[in-house]
N, C-alpha and C positions, 0 to 999 in steps of 0.2 A: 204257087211254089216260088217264082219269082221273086217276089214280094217280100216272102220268108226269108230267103235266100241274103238277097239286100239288107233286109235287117239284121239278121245274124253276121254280115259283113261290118253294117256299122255296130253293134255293138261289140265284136273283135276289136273294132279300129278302138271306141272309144274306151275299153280296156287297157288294151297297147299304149296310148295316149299316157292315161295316170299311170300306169307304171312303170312312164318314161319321165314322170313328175321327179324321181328319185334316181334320175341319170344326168341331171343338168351340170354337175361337177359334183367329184371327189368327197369334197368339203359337205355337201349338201346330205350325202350317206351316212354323215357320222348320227350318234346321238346326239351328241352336243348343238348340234344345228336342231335335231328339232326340238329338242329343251329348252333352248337357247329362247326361241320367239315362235314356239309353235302355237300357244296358246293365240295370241295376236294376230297371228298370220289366218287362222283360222277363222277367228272372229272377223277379221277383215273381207278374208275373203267371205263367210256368211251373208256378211250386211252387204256385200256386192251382188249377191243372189236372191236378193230381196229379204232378207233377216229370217228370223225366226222368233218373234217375243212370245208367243204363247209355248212351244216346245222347249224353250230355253227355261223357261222358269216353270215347267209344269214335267218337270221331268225327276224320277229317280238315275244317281250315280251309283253304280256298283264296280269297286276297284277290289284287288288281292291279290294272291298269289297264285292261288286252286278255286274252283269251284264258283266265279264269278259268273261265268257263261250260262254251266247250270241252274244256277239261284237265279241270272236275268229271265230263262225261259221258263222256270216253273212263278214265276211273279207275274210273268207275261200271260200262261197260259191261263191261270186261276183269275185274275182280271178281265181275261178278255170271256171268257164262262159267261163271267160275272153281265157277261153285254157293253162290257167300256169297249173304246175302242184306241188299242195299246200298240205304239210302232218300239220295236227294238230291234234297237241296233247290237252288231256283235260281233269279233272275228279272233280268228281269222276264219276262214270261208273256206270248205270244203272241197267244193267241186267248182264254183261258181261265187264272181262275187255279187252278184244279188242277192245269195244269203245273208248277206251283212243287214240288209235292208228290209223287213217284215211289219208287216199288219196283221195282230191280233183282233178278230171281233167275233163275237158269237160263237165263241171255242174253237175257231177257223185260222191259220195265219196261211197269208198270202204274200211269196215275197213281190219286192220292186220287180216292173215287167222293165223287159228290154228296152223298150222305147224311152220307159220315164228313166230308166238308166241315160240312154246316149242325150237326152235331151239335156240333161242336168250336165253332162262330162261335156258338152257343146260349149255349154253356158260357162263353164271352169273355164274352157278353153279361152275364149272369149276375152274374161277376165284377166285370164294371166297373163295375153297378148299384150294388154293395156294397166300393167301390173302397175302402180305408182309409188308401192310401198318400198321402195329400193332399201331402207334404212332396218329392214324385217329381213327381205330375202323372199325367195320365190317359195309358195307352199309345196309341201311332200306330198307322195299320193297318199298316205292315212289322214292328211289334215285336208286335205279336197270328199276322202269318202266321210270324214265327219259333216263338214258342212255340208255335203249335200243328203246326211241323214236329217240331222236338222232341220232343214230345209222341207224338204220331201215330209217330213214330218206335219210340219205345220200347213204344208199345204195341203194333205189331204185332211187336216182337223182331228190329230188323233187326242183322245180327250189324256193321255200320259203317254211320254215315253221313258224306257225303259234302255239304260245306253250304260254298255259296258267299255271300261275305262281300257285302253292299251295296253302302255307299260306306265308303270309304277301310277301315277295319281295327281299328283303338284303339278307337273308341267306337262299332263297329256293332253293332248288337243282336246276331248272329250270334256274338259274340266272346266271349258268357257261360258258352262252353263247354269244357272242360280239354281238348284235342285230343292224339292219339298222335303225329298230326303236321300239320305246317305247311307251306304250299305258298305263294310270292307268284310269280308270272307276272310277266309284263312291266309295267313303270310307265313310263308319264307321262303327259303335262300331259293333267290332267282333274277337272271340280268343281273348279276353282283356287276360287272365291268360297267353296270349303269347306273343303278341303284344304290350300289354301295354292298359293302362286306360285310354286313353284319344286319341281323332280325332290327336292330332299332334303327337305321340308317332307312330301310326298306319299310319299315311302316311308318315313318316321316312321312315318307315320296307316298304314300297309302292315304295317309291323314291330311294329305294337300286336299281333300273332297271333301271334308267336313265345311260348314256353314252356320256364321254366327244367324239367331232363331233360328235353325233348323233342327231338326232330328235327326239320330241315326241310330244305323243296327249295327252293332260287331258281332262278328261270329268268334267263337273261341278260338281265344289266340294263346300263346306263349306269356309268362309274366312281363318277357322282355319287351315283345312287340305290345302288349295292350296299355305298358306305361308309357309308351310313349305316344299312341293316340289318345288316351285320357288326358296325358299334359295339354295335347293341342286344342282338345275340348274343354278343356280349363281356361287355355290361353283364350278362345273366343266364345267363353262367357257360356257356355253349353253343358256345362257336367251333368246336369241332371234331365239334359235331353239325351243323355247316351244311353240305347238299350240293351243292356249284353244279351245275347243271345240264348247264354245258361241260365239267365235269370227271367225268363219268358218261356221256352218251349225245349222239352229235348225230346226226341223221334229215336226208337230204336226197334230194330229189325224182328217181327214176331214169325213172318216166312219168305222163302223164294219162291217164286213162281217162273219157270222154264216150261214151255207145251212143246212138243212133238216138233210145231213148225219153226221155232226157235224163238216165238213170243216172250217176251223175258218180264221181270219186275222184281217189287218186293214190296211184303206189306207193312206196315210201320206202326206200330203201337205209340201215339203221338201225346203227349203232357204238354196241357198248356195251363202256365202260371193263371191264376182268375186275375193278372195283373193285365193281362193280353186281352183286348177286347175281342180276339174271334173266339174266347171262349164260352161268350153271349151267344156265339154264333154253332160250335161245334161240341162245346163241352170242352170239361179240363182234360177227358181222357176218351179217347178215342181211337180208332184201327181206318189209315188210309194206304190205297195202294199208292206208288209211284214205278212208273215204266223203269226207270232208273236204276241199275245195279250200282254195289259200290259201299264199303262203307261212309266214305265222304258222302256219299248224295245225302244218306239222313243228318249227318251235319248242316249241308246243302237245304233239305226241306225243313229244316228247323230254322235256317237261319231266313227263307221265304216265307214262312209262315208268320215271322216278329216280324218282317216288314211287313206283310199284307195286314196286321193288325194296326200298325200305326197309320196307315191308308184307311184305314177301314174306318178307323178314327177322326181322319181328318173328311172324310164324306166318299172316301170312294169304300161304298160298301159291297160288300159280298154277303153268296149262302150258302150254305152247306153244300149244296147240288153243286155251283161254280166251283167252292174248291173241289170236291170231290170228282165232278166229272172233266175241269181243267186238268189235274194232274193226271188224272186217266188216261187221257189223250194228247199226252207230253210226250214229244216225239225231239232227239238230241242225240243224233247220231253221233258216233267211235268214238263214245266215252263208256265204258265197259258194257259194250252193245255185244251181246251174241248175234254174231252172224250165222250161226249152223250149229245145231244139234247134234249130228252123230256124224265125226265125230265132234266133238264142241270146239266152236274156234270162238274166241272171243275179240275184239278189236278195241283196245284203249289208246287216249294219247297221251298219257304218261310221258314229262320229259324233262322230268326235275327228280333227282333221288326221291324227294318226299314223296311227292304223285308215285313212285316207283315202288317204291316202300309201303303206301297206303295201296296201292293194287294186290301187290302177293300177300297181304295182309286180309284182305279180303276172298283173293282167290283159296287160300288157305282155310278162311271161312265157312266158303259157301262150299267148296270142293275138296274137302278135307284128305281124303282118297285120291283124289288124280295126280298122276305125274303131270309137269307141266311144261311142254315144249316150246319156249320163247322164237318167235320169229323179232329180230329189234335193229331199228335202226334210228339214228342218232343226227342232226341237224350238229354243226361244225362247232356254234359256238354254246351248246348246252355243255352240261358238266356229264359228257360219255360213263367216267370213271363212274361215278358214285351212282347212276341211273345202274350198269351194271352190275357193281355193288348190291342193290336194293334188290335186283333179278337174282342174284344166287341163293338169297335167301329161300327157294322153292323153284326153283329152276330144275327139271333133270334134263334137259336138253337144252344147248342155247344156237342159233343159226343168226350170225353176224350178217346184214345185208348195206344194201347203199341205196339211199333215198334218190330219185332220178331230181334232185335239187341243187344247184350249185354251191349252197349251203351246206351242202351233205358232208358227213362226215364218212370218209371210205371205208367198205367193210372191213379192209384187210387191217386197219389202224383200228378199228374195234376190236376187232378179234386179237390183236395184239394189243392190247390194254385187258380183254381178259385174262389173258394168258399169263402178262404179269402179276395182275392181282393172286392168280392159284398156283404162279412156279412151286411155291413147296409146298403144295397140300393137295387132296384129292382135290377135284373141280370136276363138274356134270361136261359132258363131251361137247366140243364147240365145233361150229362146221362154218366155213363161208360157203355164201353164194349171194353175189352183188347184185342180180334184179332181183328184185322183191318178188315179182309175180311168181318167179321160179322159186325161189326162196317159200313161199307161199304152198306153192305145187307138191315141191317135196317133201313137205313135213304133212302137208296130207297125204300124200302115196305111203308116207313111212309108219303114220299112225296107229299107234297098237291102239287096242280097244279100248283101254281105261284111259289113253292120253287125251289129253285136251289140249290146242295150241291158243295164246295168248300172242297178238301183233301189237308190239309194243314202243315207246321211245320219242314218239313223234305222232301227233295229230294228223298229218301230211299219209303217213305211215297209216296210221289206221284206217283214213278214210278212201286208201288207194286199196286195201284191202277188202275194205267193205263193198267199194264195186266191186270186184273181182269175184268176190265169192257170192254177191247176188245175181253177177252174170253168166257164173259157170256153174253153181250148183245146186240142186233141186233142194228145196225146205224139208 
């Protein structure tokens, strides 16, 4: 117990450590500092850790707006089926960040253990004592957890990694890598203050991941966003390696599947082009499940399903059983996760109008009949407005709360941004209550029978949810 004890102490410490990497000065918090030479900084720091040349060029990039996370986990999971042995990286990190850092093998993911954590954050340390780059600037703590995904990658041999990009794509630390292939998901408006104000500004910073000889997937975009990644794969000689996504596979929903103990999913009636080589493998028309709610996810497994074919192409094969029994056992929590059955609470991290907008778009879907009682709470520099916006569309209850993050946006300044939005019209009744757990409590004590509550606004938010109501209430 001891022993344990110790450990858990250093791996605190070296936690505390990196996410004191982004307190060294003022200046060092902005974006522009890490845009600025983050790419470099990282790299440097990498090759001080012993490099990475097999992970660095043996790896898929997947940047966007929505849905990057999930398309990294279901490529990861159907791969690793497959018997490869797949490290993915990803964040941000729920409870823990060893989440960020995973091993796919054998349909198994296993994240980084505490040890190979503090050993790697030793090593940064080390490094940064004796930092010589002064003309870069000191690395962030996201560009120390990339290198030492890299890193850790290559060192256990994993035969692909799968590494989902930041923010934006052109200057994210994650982009120092020569990728087999390139994947951008859906884009829009998000990080405007970083990315820029507009769909084509923001799939520029997307299209920074594209590579001349390489391949990529686009998932459907907007006319606006997809000319402007077609120009950049023009600009490097690539046009006819670009794979749209529509023109390969599209997935839509034939059932939901909800059980008793709040096991959730949905089946997917999947069309693949005979362009796509897994349909040597599955057929052009086929029914698979995915754990995943959501209209997005079938976007999402369409758009995993065109890259696992262009993999599959270049030798990392699959078989029907890998995909099938990979996505089976795709596990991706507070992203339209039921947490509880009766009565239904759902947990999303919805934190952009669109995500907001494609949520009650779906809960409308699947739950056509329920009223729906939003619990939300809102991180300071999202766009509040328009995520609530996106919730009135199917909202009849809404409970303002406050994320325990200093980022947080206050409940009372939510609640008062709804209120302006419906001064002169009906609007569903609004209530504060700033801890969430409470926030949480009451709208289940108040639950009439047909309601359903949805924790919405923040990934942060849903995942403080999801413990709560697997620690307090019976399946």
């Amino acid at each position: 117990m001891a022993a344990d004890s110790q450990q858990e102490g250093a791996f605190a410490a070296a936690v505390s450590y990196l996410h004191a990497l982004d307190r060294h000065s003022a200046h060092q918090r902005t974006h522009a500092y890490a845009f600025g030479h983050g790419i470099a900084r990282a790299r440097h720091l990498l090759s001080r850790l012993g490099g990475a040349p097999r992970a660095t060029h043996r790896c898929v990039l997947i940047a966007g707006s929505k849905g990057k996370g999930s398309t990294a986990a279901m490529l990861t999971a159907m791969l690793s089926a497959a018997g490869y042995r797949v490290g993915l990286f990803t964040g941000p990190h729920l409870y823990t960040a060893l989440e960020r850092f995973v091993i796919g093998h054998g349909g198994q993911l296993e994240t980084m253990r505490e040890a190979q954590f503090v050993a790697l954050a030793d090593q940064i340390a080390a490094i940064i004592a004796t930092w010589e780059r002064t003309d870069l600037g000191l690395p962030t703590r996201f560009e120390a957890f990339t290198a030492m995904a890299y890193r850790w990658f290559e060192e256990q041999a994993v035969d692909l990694a799968v590494m989902e990009i930041g923010i934006g794509g052109r200057h994210d630390a994650v982009n120092l890598a020569e990728p087999i292939l390139s994947v951008i998901t859906n884009i829009s408006l998000e990080h405007t203050q970083i990315l820029g104000s507009t769909l084509a500004e923001i799939a520029w910073a997307k299209a920074g991941i594209l590579r001349a000889r390489r391949s990529a997937v686009i998932a459907p975009q907007t006319d606006e966003a997809k000319e402007v990644i077609l120009a950049e794969a023009r600009q490097l000689g690539i046009a006819d390696q670009i794979h749209l996504v529509e023109a390969h596979c599209t997935a839509t929903r034939s059932r939901v599947q909800i059980d008793a103990a709040g096991a959730s999913g949905q089946w997917a009636c999947v069309h693949l082009h005979p362009r796509n080589p897994l349909a040597q493998v599955i057929g052009t028309c086929t029914e698979l499940f995915c754990p995943l709610l959501g209209d997005w996810q079938l976007e999402n497994l369409a758009t995993a399903l065109t890259a696992l074919g262009i993999l599959h192409a270049q030798g990392f094969t699959v078989c029907a059983t890998a995909i099938r029994t990979g996505l089976a056992n795709l596990r991706w929590p507070a992203r339209f996760e039921v947490l509880h059955n009766a009565p239904l609470v759902i947990a999303d991290g919805a934190h952009t109008p669109y995500a907001a907008a494609r949520l009650c778009s779906s809960l409308r879907a699947y739950f056509p009949d329920r009223p729906v009682h939003f619990v939300v709470g809102v991180l300071r520099d999202k766009d509040a407005a328009g995520i609530l916006k996106a919730v009135a569309q199917c909202a009849a209850r809404v409970t303002c709360t406050t994320l325990p993050l200093d980022r947080a946006l206050p409940a009372d300044q939510l609640l008062a941004i709804w209120q302006a939005q419906h001064r002169n019209g009906h609007a569903p009744s609004a209530t504060l209550i700033h801890d969430p757990e409470h926030a949480l409590r009451c709208a289940l004590d108040g639950a009439r029978h047909d309601e359903m509550i949805c924790v919405t606004g923040s990934l942060h938010l849903a995942a403080q949810a999801s413990r709560w109501v697997k620690a307090n209430l019976q399946p």
